[in-house]
Biopython code that builds the backbone (N, CA, C, O; Angstrom):
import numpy as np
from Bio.PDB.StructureBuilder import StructureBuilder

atoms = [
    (1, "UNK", "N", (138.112, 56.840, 226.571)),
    (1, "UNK", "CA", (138.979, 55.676, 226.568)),
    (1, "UNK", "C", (138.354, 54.486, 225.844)),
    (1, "UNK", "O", (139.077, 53.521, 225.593)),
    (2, "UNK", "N", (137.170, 54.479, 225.518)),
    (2, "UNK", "CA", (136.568, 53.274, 224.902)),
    (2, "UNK", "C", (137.458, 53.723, 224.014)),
    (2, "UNK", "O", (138.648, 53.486, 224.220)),
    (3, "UNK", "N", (137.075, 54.416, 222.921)),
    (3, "UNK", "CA", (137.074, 54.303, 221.482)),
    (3, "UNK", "C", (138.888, 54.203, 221.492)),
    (3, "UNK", "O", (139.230, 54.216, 220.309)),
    (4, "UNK", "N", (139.749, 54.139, 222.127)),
    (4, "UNK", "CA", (140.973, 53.737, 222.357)),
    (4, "UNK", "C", (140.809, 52.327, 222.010)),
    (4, "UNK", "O", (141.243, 51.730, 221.025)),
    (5, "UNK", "N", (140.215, 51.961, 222.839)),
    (5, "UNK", "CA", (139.888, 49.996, 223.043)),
    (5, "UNK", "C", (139.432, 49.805, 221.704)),
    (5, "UNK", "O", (140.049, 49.074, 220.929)),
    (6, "UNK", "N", (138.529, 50.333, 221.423)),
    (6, "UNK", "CA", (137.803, 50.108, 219.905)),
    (6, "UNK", "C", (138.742, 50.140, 218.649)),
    (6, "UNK", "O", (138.585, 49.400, 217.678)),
    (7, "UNK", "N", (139.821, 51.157, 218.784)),
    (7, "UNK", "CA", (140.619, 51.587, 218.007)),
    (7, "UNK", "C", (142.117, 50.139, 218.054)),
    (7, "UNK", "O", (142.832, 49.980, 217.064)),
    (8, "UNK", "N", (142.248, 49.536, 218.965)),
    (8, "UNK", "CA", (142.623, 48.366, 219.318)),
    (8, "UNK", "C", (142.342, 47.189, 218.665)),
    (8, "UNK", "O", (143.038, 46.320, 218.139)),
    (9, "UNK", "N", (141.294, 47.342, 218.803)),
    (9, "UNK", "CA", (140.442, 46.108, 218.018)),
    (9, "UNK", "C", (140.843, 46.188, 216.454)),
    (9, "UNK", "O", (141.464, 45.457, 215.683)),
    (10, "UNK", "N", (140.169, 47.464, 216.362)),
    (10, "UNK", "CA", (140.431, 47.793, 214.849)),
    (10, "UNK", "C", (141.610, 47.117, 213.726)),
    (10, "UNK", "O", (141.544, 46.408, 212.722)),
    (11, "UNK", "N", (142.758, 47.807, 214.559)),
    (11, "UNK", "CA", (144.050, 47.744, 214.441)),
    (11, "UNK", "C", (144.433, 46.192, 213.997)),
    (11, "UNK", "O", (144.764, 45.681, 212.927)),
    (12, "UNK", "N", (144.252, 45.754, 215.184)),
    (12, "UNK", "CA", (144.282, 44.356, 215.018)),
    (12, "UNK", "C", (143.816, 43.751, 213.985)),
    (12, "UNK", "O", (144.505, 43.186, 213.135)),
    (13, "UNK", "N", (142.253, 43.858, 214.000)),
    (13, "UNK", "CA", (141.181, 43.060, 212.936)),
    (13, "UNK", "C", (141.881, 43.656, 211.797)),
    (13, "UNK", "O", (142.019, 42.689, 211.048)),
    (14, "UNK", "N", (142.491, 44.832, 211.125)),
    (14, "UNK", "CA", (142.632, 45.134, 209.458)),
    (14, "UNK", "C", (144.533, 44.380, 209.416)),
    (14, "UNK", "O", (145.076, 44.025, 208.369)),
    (15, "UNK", "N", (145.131, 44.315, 210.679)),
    (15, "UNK", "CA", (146.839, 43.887, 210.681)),
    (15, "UNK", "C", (146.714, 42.471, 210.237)),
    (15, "UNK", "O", (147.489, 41.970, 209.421)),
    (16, "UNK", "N", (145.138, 41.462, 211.114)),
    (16, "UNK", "CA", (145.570, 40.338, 210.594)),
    (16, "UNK", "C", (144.941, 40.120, 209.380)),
    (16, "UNK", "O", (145.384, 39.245, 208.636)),
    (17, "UNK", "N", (144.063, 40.722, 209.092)),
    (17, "UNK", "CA", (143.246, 40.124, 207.546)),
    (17, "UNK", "C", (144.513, 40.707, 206.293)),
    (17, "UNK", "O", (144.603, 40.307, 205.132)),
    (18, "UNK", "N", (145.236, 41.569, 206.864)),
    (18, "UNK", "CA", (146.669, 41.511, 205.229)),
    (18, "UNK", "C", (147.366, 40.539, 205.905)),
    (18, "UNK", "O", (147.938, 39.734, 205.170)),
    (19, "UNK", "N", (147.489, 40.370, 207.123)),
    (19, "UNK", "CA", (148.040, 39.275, 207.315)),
    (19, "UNK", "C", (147.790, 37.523, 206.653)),
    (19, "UNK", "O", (148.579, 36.789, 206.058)),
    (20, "UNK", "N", (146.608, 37.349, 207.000)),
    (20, "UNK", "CA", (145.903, 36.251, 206.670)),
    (20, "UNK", "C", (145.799, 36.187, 204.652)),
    (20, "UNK", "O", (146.029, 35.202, 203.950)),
    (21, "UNK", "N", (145.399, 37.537, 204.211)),
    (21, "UNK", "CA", (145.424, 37.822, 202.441)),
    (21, "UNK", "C", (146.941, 37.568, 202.191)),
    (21, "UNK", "O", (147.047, 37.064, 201.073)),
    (22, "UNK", "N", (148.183, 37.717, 202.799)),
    (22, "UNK", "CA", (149.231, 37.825, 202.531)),
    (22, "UNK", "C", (149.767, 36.069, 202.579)),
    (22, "UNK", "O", (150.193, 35.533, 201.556)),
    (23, "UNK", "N", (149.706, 35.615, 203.385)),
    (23, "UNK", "CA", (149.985, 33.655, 203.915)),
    (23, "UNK", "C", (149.191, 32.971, 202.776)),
    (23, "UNK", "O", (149.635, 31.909, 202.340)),
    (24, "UNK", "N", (148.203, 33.422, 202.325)),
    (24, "UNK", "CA", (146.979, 33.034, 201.175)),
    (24, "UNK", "C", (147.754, 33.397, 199.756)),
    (24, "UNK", "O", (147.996, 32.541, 198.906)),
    (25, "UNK", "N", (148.025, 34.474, 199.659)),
    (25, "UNK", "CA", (149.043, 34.528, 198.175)),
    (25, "UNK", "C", (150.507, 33.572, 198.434)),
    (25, "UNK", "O", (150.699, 32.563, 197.755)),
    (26, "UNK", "N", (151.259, 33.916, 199.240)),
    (26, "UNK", "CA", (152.325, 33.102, 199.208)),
    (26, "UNK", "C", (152.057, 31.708, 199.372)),
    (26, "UNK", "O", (153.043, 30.975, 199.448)),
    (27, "UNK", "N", (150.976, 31.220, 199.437)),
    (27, "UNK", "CA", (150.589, 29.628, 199.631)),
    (27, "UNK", "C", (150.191, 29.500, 198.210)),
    (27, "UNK", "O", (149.797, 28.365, 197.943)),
    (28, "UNK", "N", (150.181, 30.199, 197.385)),
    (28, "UNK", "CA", (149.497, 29.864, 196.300)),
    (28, "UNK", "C", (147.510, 30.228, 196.236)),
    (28, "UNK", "O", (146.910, 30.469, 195.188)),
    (29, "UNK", "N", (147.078, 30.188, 197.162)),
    (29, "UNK", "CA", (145.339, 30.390, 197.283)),
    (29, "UNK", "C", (145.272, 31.837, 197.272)),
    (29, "UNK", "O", (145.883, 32.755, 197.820)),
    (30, "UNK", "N", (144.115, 31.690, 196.285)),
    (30, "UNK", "CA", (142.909, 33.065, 196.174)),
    (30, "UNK", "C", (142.097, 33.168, 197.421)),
    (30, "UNK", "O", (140.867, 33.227, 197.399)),
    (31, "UNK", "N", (142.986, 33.192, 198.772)),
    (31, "UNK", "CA", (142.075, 33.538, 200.071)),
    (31, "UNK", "C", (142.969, 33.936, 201.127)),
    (31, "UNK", "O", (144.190, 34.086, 201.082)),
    (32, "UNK", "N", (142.186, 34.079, 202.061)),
    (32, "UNK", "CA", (142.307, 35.179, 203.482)),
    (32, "UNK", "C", (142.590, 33.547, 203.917)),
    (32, "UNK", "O", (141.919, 32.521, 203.805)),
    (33, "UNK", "N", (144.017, 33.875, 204.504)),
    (33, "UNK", "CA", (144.274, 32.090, 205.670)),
    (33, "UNK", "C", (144.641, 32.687, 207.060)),
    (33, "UNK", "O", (145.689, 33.256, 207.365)),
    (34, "UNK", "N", (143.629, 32.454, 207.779)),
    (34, "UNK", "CA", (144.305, 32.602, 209.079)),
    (34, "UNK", "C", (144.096, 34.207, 209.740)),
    (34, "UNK", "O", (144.630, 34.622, 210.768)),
    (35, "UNK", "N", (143.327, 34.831, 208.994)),
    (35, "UNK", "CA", (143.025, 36.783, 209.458)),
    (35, "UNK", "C", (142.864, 36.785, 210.627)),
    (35, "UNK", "O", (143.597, 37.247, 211.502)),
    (36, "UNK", "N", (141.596, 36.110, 210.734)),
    (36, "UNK", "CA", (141.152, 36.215, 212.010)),
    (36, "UNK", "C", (141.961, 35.764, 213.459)),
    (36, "UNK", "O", (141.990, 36.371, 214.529)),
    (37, "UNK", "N", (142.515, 34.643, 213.130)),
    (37, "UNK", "CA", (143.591, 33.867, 214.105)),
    (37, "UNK", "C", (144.409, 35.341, 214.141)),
    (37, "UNK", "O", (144.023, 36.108, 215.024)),
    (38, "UNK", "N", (145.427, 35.783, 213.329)),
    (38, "UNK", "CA", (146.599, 36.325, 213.129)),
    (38, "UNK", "C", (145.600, 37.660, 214.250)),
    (38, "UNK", "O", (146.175, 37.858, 215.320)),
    (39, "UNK", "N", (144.553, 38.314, 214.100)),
    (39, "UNK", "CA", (144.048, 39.312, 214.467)),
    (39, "UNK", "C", (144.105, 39.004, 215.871)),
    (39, "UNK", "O", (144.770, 39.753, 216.588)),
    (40, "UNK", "N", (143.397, 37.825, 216.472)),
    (40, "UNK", "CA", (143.374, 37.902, 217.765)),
    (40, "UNK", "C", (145.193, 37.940, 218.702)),
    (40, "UNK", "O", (145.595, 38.376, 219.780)),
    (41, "UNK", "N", (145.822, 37.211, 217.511)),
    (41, "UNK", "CA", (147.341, 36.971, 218.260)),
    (41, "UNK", "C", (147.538, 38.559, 218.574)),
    (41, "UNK", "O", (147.717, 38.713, 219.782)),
    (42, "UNK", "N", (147.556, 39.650, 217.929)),
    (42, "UNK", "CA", (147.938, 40.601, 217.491)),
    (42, "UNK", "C", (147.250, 41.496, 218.454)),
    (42, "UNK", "O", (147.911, 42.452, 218.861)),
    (43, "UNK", "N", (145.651, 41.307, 219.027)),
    (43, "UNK", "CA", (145.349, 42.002, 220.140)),
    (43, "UNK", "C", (145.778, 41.801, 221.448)),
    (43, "UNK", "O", (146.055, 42.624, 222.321)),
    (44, "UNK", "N", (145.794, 40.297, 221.455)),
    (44, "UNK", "CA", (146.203, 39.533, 222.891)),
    (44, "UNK", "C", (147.557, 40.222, 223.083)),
    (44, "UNK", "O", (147.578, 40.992, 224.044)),
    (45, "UNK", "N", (148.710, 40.114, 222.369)),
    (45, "UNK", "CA", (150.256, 41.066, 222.033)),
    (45, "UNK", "C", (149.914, 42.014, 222.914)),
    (45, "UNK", "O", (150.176, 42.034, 224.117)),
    (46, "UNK", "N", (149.082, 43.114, 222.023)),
    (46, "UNK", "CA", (148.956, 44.389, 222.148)),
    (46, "UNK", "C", (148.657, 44.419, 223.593)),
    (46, "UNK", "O", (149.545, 44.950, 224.259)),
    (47, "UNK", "N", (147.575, 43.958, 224.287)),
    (47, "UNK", "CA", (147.200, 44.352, 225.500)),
    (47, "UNK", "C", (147.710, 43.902, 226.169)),
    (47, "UNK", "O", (147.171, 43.994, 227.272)),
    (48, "UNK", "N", (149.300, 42.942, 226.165)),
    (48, "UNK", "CA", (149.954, 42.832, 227.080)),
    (48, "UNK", "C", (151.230, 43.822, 227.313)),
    (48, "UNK", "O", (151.854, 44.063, 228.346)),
    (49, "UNK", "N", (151.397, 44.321, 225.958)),
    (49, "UNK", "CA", (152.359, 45.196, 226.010)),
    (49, "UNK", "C", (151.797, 46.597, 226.426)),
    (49, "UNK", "O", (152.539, 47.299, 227.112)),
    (50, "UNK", "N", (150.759, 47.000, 226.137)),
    (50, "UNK", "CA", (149.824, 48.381, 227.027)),
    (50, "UNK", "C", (149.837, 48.160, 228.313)),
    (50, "UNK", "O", (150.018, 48.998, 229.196)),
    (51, "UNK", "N", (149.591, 46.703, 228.465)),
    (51, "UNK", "CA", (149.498, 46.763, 230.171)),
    (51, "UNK", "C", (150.602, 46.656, 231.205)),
    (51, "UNK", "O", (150.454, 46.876, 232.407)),
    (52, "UNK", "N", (152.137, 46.161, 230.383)),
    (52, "UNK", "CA", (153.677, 46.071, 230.769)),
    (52, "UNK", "C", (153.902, 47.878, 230.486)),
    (52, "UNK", "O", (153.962, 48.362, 231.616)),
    (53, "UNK", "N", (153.995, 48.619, 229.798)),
    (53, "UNK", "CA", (153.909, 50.197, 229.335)),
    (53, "UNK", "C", (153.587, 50.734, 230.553)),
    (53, "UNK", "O", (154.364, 51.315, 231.311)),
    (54, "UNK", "N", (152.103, 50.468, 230.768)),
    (54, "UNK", "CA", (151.722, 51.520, 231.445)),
    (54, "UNK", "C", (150.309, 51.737, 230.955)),
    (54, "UNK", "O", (149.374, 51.998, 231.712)),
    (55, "UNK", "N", (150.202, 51.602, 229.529)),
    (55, "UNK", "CA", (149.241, 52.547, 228.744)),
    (55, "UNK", "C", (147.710, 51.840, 228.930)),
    (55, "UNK", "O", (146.661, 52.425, 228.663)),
    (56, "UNK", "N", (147.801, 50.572, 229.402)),
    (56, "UNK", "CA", (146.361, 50.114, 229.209)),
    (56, "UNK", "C", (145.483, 50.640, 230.660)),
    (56, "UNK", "O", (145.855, 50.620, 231.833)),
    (57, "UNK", "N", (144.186, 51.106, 230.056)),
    (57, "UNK", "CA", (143.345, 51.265, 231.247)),
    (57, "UNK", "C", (142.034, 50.447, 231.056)),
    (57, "UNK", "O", (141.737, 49.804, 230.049)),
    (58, "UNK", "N", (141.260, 50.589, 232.260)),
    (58, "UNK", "CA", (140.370, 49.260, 232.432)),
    (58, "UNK", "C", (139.113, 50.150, 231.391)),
    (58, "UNK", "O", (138.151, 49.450, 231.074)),
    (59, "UNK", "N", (139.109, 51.362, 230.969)),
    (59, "UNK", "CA", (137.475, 51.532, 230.526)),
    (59, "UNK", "C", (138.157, 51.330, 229.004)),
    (59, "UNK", "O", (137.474, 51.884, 228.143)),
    (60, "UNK", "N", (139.410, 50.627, 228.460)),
    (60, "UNK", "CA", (139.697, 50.786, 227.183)),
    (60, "UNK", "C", (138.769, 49.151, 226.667)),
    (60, "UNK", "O", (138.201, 48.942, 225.595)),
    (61, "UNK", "N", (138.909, 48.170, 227.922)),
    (61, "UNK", "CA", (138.301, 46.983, 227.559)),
    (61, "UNK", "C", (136.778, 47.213, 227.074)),
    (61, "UNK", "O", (136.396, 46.114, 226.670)),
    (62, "UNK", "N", (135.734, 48.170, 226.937)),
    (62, "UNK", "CA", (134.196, 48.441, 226.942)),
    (62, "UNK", "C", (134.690, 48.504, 225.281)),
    (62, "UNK", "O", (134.605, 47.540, 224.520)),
    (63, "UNK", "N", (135.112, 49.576, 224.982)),
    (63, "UNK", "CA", (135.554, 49.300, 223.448)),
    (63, "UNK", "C", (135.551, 47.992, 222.652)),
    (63, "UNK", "O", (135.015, 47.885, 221.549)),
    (64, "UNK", "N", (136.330, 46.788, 223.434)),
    (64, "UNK", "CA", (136.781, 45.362, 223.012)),
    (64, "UNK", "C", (135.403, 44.465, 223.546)),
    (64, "UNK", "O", (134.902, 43.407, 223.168)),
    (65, "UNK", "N", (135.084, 45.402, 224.564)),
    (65, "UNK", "CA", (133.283, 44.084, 225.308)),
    (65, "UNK", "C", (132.463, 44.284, 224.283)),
    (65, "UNK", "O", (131.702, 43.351, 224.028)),
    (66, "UNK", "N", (132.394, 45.398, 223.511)),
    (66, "UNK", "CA", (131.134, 45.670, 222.527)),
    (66, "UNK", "C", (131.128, 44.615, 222.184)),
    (66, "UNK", "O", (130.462, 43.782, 222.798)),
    (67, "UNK", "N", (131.861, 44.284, 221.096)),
    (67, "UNK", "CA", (132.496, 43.597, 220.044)),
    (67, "UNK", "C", (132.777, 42.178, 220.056)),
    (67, "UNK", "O", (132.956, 41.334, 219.179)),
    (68, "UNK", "N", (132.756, 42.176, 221.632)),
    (68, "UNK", "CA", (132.810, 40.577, 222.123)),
    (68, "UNK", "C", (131.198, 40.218, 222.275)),
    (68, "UNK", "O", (131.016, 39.008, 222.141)),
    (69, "UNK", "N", (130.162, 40.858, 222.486)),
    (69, "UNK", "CA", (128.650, 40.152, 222.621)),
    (69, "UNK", "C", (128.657, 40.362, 220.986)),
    (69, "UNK", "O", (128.456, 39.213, 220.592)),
    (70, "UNK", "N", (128.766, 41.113, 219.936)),
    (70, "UNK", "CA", (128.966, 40.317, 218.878)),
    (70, "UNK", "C", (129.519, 39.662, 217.867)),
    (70, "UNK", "O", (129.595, 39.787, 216.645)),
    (71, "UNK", "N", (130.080, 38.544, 219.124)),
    (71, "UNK", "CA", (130.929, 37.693, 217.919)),
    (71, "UNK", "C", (129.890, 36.653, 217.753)),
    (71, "UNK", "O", (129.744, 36.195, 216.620)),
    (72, "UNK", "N", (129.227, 36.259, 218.613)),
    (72, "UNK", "CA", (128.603, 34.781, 218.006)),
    (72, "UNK", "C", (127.492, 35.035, 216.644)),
    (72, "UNK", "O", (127.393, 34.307, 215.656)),
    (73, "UNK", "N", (126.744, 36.246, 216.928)),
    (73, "UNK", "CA", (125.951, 36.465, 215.612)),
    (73, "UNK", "C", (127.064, 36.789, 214.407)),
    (73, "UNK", "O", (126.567, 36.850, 213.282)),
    (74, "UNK", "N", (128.335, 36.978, 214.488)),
    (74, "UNK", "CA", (129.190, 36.885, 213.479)),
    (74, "UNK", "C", (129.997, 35.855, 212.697)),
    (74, "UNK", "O", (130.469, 35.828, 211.560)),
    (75, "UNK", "N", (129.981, 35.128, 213.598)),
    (75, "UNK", "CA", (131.105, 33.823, 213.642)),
    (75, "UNK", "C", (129.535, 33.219, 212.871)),
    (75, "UNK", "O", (129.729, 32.481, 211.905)),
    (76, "UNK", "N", (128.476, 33.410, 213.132)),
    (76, "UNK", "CA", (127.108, 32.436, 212.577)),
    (76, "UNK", "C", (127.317, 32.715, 210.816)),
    (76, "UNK", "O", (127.372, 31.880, 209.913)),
    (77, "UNK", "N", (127.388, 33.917, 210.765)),
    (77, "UNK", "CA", (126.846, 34.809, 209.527)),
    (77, "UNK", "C", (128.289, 34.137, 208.894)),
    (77, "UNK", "O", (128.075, 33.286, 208.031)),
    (78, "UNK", "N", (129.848, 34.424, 209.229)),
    (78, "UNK", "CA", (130.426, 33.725, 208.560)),
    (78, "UNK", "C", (131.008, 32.189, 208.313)),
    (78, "UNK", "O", (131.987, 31.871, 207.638)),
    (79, "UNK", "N", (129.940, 31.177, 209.205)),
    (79, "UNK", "CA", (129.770, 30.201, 208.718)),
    (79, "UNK", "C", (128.768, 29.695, 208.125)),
    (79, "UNK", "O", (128.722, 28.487, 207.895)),
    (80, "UNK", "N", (127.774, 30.551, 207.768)),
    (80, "UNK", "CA", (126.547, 30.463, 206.790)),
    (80, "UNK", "C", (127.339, 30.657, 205.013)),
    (80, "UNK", "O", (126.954, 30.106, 203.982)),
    (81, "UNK", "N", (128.463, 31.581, 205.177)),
    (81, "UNK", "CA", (128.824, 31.749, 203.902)),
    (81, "UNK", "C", (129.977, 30.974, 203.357)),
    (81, "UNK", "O", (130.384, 31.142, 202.207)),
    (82, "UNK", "N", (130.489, 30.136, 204.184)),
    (82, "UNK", "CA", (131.549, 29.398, 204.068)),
    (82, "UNK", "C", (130.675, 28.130, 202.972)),
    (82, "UNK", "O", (129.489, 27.811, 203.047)),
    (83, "UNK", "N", (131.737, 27.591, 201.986)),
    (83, "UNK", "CA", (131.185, 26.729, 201.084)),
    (83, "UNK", "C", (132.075, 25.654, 201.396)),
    (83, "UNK", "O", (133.088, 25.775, 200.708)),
    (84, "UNK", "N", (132.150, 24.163, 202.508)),
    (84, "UNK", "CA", (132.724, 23.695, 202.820)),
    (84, "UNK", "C", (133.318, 22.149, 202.244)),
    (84, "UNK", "O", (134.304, 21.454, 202.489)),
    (85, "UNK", "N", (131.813, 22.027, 201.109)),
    (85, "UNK", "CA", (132.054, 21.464, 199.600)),
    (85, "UNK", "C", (133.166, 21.317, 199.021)),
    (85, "UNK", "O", (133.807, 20.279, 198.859)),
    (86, "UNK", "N", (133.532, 22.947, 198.528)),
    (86, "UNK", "CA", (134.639, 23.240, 197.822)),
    (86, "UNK", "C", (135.705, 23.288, 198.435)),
    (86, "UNK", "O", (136.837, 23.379, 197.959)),
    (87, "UNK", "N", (135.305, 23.213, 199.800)),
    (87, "UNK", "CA", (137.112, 23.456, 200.027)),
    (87, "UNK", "C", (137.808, 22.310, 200.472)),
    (87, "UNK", "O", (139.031, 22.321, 200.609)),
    (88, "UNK", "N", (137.012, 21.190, 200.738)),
    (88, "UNK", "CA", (137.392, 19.731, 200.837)),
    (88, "UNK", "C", (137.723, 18.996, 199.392)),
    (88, "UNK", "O", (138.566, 18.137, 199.133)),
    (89, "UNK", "N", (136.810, 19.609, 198.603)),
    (89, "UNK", "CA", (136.929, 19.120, 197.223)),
    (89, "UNK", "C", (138.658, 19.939, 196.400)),
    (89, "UNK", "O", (139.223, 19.846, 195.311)),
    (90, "UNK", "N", (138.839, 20.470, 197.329)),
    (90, "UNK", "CA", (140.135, 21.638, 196.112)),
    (90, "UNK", "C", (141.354, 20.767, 196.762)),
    (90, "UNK", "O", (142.523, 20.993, 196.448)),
    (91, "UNK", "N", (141.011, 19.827, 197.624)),
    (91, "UNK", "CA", (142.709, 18.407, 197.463)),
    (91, "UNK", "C", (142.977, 18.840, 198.766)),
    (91, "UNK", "O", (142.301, 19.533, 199.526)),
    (92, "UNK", "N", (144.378, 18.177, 198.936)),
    (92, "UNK", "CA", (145.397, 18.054, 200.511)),
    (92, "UNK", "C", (145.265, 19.475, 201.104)),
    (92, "UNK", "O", (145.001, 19.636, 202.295)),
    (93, "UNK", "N", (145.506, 20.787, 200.009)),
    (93, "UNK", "CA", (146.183, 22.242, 200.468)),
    (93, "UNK", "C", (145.307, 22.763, 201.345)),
    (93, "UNK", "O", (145.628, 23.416, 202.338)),
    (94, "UNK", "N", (143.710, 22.375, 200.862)),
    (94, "UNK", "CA", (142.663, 22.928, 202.232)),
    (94, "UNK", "C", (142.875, 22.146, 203.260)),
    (94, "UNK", "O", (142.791, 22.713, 204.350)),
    (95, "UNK", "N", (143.126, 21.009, 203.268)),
    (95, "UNK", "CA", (143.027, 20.314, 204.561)),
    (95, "UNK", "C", (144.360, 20.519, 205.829)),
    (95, "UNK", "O", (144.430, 20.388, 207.051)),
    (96, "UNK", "N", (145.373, 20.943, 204.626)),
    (96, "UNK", "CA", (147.143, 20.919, 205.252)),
    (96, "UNK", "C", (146.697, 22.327, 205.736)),
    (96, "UNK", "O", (147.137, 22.762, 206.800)),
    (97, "UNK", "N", (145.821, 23.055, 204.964)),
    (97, "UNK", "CA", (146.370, 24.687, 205.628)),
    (97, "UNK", "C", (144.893, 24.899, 206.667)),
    (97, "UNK", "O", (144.657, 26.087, 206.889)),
    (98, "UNK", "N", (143.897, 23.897, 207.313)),
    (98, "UNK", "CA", (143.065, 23.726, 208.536)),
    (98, "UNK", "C", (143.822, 22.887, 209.183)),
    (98, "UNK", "O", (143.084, 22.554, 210.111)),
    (99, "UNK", "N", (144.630, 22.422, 209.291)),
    (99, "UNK", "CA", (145.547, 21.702, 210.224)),
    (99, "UNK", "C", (147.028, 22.265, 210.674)),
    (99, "UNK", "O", (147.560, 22.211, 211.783)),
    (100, "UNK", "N", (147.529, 22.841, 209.401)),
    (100, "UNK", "CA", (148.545, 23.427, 210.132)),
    (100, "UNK", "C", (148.165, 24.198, 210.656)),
    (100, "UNK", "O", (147.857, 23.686, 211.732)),
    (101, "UNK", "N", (147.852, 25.509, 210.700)),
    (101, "UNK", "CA", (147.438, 26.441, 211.893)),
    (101, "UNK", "C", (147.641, 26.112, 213.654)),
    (101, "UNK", "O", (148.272, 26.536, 214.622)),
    (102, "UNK", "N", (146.628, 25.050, 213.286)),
    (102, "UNK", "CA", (146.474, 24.424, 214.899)),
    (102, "UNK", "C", (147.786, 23.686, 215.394)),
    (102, "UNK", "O", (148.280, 23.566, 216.515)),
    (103, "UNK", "N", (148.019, 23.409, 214.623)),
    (103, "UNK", "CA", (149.780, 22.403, 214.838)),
    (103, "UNK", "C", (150.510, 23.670, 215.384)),
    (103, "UNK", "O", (151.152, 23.712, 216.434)),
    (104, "UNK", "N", (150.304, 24.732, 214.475)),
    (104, "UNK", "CA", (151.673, 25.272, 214.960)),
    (104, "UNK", "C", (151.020, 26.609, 216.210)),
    (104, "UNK", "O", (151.692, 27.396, 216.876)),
    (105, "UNK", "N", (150.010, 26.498, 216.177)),
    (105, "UNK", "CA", (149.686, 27.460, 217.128)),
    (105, "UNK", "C", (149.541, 26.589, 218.861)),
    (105, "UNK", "O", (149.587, 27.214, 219.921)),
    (106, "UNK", "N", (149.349, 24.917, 218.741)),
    (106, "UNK", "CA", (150.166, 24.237, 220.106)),
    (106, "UNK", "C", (151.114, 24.269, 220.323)),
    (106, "UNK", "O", (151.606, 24.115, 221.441)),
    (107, "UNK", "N", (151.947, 24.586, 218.810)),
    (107, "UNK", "CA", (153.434, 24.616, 219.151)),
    (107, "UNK", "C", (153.825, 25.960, 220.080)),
    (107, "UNK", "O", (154.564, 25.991, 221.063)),
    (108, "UNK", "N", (153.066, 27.093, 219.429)),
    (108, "UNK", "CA", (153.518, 28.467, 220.013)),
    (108, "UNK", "C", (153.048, 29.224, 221.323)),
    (108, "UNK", "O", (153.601, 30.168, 221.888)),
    (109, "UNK", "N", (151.547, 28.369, 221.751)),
    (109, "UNK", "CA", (151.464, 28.628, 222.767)),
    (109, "UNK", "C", (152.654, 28.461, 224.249)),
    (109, "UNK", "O", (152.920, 29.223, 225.178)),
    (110, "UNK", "N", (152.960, 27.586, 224.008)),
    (110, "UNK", "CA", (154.131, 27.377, 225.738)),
    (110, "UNK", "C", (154.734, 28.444, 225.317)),
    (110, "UNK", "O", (154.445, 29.476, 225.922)),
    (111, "UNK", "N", (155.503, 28.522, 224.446)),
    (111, "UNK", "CA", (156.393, 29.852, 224.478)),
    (111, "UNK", "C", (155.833, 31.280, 224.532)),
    (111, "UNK", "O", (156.470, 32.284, 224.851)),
    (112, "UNK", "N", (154.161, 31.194, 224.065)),
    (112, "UNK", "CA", (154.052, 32.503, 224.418)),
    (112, "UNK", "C", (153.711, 32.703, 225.793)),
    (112, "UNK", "O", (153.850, 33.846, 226.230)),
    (113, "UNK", "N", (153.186, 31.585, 226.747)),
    (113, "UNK", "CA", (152.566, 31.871, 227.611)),
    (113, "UNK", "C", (154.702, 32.167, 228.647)),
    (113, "UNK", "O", (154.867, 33.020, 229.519)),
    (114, "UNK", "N", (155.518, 31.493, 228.290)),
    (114, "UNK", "CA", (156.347, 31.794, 229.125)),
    (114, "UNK", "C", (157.113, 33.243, 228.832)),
    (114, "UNK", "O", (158.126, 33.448, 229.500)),
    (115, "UNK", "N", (156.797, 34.024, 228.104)),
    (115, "UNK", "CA", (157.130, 35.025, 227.122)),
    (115, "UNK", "C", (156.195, 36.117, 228.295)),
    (115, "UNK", "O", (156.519, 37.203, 228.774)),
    (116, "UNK", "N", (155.272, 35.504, 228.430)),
    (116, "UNK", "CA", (154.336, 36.823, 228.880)),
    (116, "UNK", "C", (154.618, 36.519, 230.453)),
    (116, "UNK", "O", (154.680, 37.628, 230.983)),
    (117, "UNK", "N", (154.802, 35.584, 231.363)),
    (117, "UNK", "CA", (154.514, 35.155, 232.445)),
    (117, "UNK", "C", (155.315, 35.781, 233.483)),
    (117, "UNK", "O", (156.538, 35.908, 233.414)),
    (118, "UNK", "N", (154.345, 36.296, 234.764)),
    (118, "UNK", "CA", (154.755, 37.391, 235.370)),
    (118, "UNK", "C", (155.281, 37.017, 236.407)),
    (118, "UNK", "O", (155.762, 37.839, 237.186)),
]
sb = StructureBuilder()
sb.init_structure("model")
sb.init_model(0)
sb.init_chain("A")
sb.init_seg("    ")
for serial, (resi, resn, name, xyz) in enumerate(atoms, 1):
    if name == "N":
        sb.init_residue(resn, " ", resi, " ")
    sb.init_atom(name, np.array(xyz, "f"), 0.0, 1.0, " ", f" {name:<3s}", serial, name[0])
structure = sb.get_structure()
């Protein structure tokens, strides 16, 4: 059942990075906007709908715990490579597309939390 959980993760992490490559072309930018965000929406989903199903079991989360002790050595490594220079320097569109996100993801929380609420 791990590698279920693992396979979860997976899913998620490759749905939102075309996700995130996809919001990045239609915005006009040569980048990934939002993968990671779009990835977690997309697991949080998932394991509520496995667990409304039927299908989620508790040893599928060891799969998703790996992966959670390493996020901080990850989240490090990809803000070591981030060039934050350039992306303040490339005008309004970096700054509109680090702000919208968060705008609209306060917006979407109430509704998701009443969406899921048991």
């Amino acid at each position: 059942m791990i590698i279920y959980g693992l396979a979860i993760l997976s899913f998620s992490f490759v749905v939102g990075q075309w996700l995130g490559e996809l919001l990045g072309k239609l915005m006009g930018i040569n980048s990934n906007v939002g993968g990671v965000g779009f990835a977690m929406l997309i697991l949080m989903l998932l394991k509520e709908v496995f667990e409304r199903k039927g299908w989620w079991k508790d040893e599928m989360i060891l799969g998703i715990d790996f992966w959670n002790k390493m996020y901080i050595p990850v989240v490090i490594a990809m803000a070591a490579s981030l060039n934050v220079k350039s992306a303040i320097s490339s005008g309004n569109l970096a700054i509109l597309v680090g702000i919208l996100p968060v705008v609209l993801g306060f917006a979407f929380f109430p509704f998701l939390m009443k969406a899921f609420k048991q």
